[in-house]
N, C-alpha and C positions, 0 to 999 in steps of 0.2 A: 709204292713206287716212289722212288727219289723224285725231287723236284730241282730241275736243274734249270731251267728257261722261263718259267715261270710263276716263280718266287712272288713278283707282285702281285698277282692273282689270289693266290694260295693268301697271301699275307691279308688281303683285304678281300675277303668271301664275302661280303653284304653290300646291299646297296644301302640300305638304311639300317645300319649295327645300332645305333641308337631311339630305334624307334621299334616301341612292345611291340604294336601291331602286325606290324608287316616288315620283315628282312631285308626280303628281297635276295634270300641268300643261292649263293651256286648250288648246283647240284651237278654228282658226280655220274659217271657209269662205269660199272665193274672190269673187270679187265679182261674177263670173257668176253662184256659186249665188244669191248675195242677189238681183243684177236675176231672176232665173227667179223668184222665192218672190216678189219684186213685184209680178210680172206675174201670178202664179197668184194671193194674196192681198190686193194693192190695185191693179189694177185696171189693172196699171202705171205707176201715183206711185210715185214716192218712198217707202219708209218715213220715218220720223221718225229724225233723224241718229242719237240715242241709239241706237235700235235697230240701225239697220245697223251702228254700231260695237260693238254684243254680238255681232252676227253674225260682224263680219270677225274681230274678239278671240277668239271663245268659241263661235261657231255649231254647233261641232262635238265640245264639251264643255266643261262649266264648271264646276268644282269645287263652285260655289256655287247651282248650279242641276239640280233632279233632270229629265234629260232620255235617262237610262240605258237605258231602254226600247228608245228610239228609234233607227233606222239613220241617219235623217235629219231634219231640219226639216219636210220635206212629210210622213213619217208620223206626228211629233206633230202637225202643225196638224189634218190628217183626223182623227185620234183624237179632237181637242177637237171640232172639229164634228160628230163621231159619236156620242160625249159627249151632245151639246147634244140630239142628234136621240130619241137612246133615252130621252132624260128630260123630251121634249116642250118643250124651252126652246128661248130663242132669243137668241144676242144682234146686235141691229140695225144695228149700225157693223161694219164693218171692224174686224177684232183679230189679233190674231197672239201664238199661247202663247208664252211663255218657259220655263215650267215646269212638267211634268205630274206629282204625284205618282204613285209607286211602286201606292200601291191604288186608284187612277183614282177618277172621279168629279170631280175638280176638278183645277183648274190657273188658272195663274197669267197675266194677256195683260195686252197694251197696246193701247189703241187707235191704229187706226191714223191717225187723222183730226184729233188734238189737235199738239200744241206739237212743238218738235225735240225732248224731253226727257217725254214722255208720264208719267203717271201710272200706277198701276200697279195690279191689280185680280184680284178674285178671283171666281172660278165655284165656289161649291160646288152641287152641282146634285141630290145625294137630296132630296128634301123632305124638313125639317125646321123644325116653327115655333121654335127657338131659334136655329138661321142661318142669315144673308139669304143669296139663292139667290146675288146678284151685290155684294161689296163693295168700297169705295175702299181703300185699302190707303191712302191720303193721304201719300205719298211717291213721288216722282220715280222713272224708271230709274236714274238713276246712284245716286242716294242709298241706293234697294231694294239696289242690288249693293254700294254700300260697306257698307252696315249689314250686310250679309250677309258679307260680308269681315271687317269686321272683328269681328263675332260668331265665326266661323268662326277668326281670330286668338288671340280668349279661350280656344278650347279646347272651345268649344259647338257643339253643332248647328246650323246654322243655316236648317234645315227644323223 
């Protein structure tokens, strides 16, 4: 698969390149598993090319993305709309998580219905009137993972 949106990812695969022991490196999922996760979550379209290229990159771990939990993609997406169900919310497009935090409740999707390079957005789902149940993150896929790279560079958190 071409890489066209995310070049910085692809270009720095580790979190630790310099260290024997432990990498920390992505890991990919084949492009079967992505057409299957199409067909089960859009309806089989296309995802948005961004996306499939986290997928083929990093579908199956990404330094930069808490998805530890999970054995696979189909049990973080069920999680997020299980999520959605025990907290009586909904969301009305096509989405697909990227990222589920560790103490659940929220996570991180794109829709699946905008641009080759979707926007990126957040589910916090306890009610709480200080924040919004669904926000714009107002950054791109690629840009979400390079910021997060190269946060992740500085030596920070980047969750």
């Amino acid at each position: 698969m071409e890489i066209n949106f995310l070049k910085y990812l692809r270009d720095n695969p580790s979190a630790y390149p310099n260290n024997d022991g432990y990498k920390g490196t992505i890991k990919p999922i084949s492009l079967q598993e992505i057409e299957n996760l199409e067909q089960l979550y859009n309806n089989n379209s296309s995802f948005p090319k961004a996306l499939k290229e986290l997928l083929y990159l990093a579908g199956n771990g990404c330094y930069v993305l808490e998805t530890g939990l999970f054995d696979s993609q189909e049990e973080m997406q069920t999680e997020a709309r299980e999520l959605l169900e025990k907290y009586n919310k909904n969301i009305s497009r096509p989405f697909f998580a990227i990222d589920m935090y560790n103490s659940g409740d929220q996570f991180i999707y794109v829709y699946l219905d905008e641009e080759e390079n979707p926007l990126v957005h957040q589910a916090y789902l306890p009610t709480n009137d200080n924040i919004p149940t669904y926000k714009n993150l107002n950054k791109s896929l690629s840009e979400f993972i390079k910021h997060r790279i190269e946060t992740f560079k500085k030596g920070y958190n980047p969750f």
